[in-house]
N, C-alpha and C positions, 0 to 999 in steps of 0.2 A: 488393434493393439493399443492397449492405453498409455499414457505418457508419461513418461518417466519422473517428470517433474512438473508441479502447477506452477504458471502464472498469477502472482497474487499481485495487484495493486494495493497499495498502501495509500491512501489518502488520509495522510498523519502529516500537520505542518514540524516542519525541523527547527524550529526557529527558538526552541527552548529545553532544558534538560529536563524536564517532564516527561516532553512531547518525543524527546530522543530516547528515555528509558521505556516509553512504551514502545517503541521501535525495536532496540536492543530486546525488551520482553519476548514479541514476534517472530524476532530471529529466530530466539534460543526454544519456542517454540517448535521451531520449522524443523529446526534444528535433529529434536528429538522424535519429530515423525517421519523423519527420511528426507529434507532438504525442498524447501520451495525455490524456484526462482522468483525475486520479486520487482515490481516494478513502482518507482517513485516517480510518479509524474510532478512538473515544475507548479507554479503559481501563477495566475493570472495577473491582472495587473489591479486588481481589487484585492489580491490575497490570499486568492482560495488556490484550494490546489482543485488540479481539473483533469481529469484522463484526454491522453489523447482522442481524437475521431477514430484511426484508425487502430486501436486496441482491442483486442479480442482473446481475452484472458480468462482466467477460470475462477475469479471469485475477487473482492475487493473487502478491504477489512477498511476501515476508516473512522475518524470523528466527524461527523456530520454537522454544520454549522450553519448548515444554509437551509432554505425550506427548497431551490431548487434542486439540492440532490436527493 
């Protein structure tokens, strides 16, 4: 049976109205294809944002800023 709803991580920092209308954009995305749940992992202490270890989610949308992700 498949799942009602995806798990999307957002690795999008909050820290500016840019960065929060492209968030707002994703929603109203989610929005109109039937509802994602999402997931907003915290920052490190360098800044980035980082998924937890144990996440196990259905796809990740992000701005990439690092060469390690």
């Amino acid at each position: 049976m498949p799942k009602s709803q995806l798990d999307i991580a957002l690795l999008i920092k909050t820290d500016s109205e840019w960065h929060r209308s492209v968030i707002k954009g994703i929603a109203q995305f989610s929005e109109d294809c039937g509802g994602w749940k999402f997931t907003i992992p915290s920052s490190n202490i360098e800044g980035e944002v980082v998924l937890p270890d144990d996440w196990h989610g259905d796809g990740i949308i992000g701005r990439m800023t690092s060469q390690e992700l």
